[in-house]
C-alpha positions as CSV (number, residue, x, y, z in Angstrom):
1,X,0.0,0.0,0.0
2,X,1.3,3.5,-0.6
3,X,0.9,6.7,1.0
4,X,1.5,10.5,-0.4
5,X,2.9,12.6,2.9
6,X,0.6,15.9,3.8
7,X,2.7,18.9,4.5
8,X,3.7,18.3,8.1
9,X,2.8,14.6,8.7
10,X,5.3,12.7,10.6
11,X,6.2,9.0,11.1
12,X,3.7,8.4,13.9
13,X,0.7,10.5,12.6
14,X,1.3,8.5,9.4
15,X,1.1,5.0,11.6
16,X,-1.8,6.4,13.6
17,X,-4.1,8.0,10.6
18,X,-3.3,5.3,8.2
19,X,-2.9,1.8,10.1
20,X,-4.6,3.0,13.7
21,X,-1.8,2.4,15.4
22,X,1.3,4.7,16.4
23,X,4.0,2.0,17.4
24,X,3.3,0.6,13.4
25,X,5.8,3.5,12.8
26,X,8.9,1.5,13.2
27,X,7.5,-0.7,10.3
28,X,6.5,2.1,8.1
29,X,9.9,3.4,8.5
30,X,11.8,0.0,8.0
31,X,10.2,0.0,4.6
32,X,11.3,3.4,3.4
33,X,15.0,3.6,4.6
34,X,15.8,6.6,1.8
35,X,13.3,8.9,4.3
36,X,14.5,7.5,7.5
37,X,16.1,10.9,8.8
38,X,13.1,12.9,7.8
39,X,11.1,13.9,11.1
40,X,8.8,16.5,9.3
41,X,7.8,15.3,5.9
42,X,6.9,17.9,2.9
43,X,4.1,17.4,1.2
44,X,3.7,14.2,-1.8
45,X,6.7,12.4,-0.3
46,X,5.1,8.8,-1.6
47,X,5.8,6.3,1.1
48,X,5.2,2.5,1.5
49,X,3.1,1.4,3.9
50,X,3.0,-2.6,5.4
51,X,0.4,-4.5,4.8
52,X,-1.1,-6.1,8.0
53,X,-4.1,-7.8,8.9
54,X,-6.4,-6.7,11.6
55,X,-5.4,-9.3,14.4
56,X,-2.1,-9.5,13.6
57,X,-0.8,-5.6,14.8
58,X,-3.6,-3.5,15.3
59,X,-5.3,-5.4,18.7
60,X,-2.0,-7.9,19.2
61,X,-2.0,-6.2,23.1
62,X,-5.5,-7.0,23.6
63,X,-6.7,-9.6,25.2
64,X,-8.1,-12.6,23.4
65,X,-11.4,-11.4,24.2
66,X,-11.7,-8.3,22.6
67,X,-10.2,-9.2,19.4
């Protein structure tokens, strides 16, 4: 999946607004290692985002019941 930066986003809004969840950051940046010192991204900076399932990341800390 791909993403085109806003003017301002950083690495965790990016995880956050796009996959829900801000620790999803380290593997957003693991995939794009040409824009790894970039804190502040200008705008239409296209990034690659991981693909992950539901259960896998997003609710991994929850308990089995409220998956």
């Amino acid at each position: 999946m791909m993403y085109t930066t806003a003017q301002g986003d950083t690495w965790d809004m990016i995880a956050y607004k796009m996959l829900g969840k801000e620790a999803l950051m380290v593997q957003i940046m693991l995939l794009n290692p040409d824009h790894i010192s970039t804190s502040i991204f200008s705008a239409g900076t296209k990034l690659i985002l991981p693909e992950i399932t539901v259960t896998e990341e997003l609710y991994a800390d929850l308990p089995p019941w409220k998956v």
